[in-house]
N, C-alpha and C positions, 0 to 999 in steps of 0.2 A: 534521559532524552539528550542530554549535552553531550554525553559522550556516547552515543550513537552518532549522534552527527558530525561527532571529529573523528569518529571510526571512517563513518561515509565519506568523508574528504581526505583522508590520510589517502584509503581504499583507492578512490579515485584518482588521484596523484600520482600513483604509483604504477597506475596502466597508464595514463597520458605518458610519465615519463618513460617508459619502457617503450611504446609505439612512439613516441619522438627519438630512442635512438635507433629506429632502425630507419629511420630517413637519412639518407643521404645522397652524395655524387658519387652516380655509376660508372663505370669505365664501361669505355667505348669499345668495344670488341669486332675489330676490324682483322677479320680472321683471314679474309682471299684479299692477297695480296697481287694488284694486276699485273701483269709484265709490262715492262718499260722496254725504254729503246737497248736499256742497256744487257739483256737480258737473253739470250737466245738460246732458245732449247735444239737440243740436238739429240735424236733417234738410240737411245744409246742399249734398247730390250733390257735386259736384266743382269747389264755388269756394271758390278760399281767403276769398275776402270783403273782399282790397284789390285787387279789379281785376288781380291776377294781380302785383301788383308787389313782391310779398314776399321778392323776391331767390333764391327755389326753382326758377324756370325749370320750375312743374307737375310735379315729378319727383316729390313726397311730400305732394300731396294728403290731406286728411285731414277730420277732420268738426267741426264747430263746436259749441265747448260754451259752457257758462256757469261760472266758478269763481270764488267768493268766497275772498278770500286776501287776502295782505302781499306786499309787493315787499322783497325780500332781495339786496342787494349780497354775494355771495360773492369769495374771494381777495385777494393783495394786491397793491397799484400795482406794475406798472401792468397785473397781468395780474387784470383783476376782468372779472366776470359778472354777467349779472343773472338773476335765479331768481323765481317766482312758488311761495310758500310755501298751499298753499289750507288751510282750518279743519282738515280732517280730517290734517295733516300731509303731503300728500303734495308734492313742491317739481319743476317744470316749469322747463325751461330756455326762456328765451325768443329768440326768432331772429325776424328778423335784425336785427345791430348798431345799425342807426339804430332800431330800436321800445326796443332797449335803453336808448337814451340819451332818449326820452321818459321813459321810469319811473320813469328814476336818482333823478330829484324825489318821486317821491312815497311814497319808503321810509319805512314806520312805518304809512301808514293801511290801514284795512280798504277793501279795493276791492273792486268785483264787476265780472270782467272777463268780454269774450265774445271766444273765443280758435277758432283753427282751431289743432286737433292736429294736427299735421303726422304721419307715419307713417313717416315718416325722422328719424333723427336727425341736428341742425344744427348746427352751430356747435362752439364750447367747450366753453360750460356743459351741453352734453348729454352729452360725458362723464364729469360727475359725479350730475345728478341726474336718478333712474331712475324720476321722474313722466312724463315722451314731453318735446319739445320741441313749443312751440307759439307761434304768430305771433298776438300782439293785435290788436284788430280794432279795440274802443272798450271803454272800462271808465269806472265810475262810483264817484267816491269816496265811502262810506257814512256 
C-alpha cells in the first residue's frame, strides 16, 4: 500500500512538473508594421529597380518606398547584419549581401533611402527584424 502511494505521488509530480514547463512568456507577434511619416510608398508594378539583378530571381517582388533612417550593423563577428533603423523605429533587413556591404560605411548618418520591399523574406537579418526585408536602390545622405 506504501508504495502504491509514493508510486501515485512520484506519478503525479511528474505531470504537474511537465505542464509547469510549458507556462511561460509569449512574444508579442506584432506582424503589420503601420506606415509612418517616414515611410512612402511609391507605384513601382513589378520592378525591383536594379535591373532584376538583386540576387531574388523575381520570386518576391515587392513595391518601392521611401525611408528615412540609420544604418545599423547588428550581431557579432563574424556573423553581423545590416538592418536599416527608419525615424519611426521600425528596423528592415536589407538583402542582398553585396547592397549590405555598401552601407557598412555609412552607419551613424541620417539617410533617405529608396528601397523596393521585397515580400519574401531574405537573407539573415530577416529573421530578426520584423520591419519586411528590402533591396536599396539609391539613398541620399542628409
Amino acid at each position: 500500500m506504501r508504495q502504491m502511494k509514493a508510486a501515485i505521488f512520484v506519478l503525479f509530480f511528474i505531470i504537474i512538473a511537465s505542464c509547469a514547463s510549458s507556462l511561460g512568456k509569449k512574444e508579442k507577434n506584432n506582424a503589420s508594421v503601420a506606415p509612418a511619416n517616414t515611410v512612402e510608398t511609391i507605384n513601382a508594378g513589378n520592378q525591383t529597380g536594379d535591373g532584376g539583378n538583386s540576387g531574388n530571381n523575381g520570386n518576391s517582388m515587392g513595391n518601392t518606398i521611401k525611408i528615412t533612417g540609420k544604418i545599423q550593423i547588428y550581431g557579432n563577428e563574424p556573423h553581423t547584419f545590416v538592418g536599416i533603423v527608419a525615424e519611426d523605429g521600425a528596423e528592415y533587413a536589407v538583402y542582398p549581401p553585396s547592397k549590405e556591404e555598401e552601407l557598412r560605411t555609412l552607419q551613424g548618418y541620417l539617410i533617405e533611402f529608396t528601397v523596393v520591399l521585397l515580400d519574401e523574406p531574405q537573407g539573415f537579418g530577416s529573421l530578426f527584424l520584423k520591419g519586411g526585408t528590402v533591396t536599396p536602390i539609391e539613398w541620399t545622405v542628409q
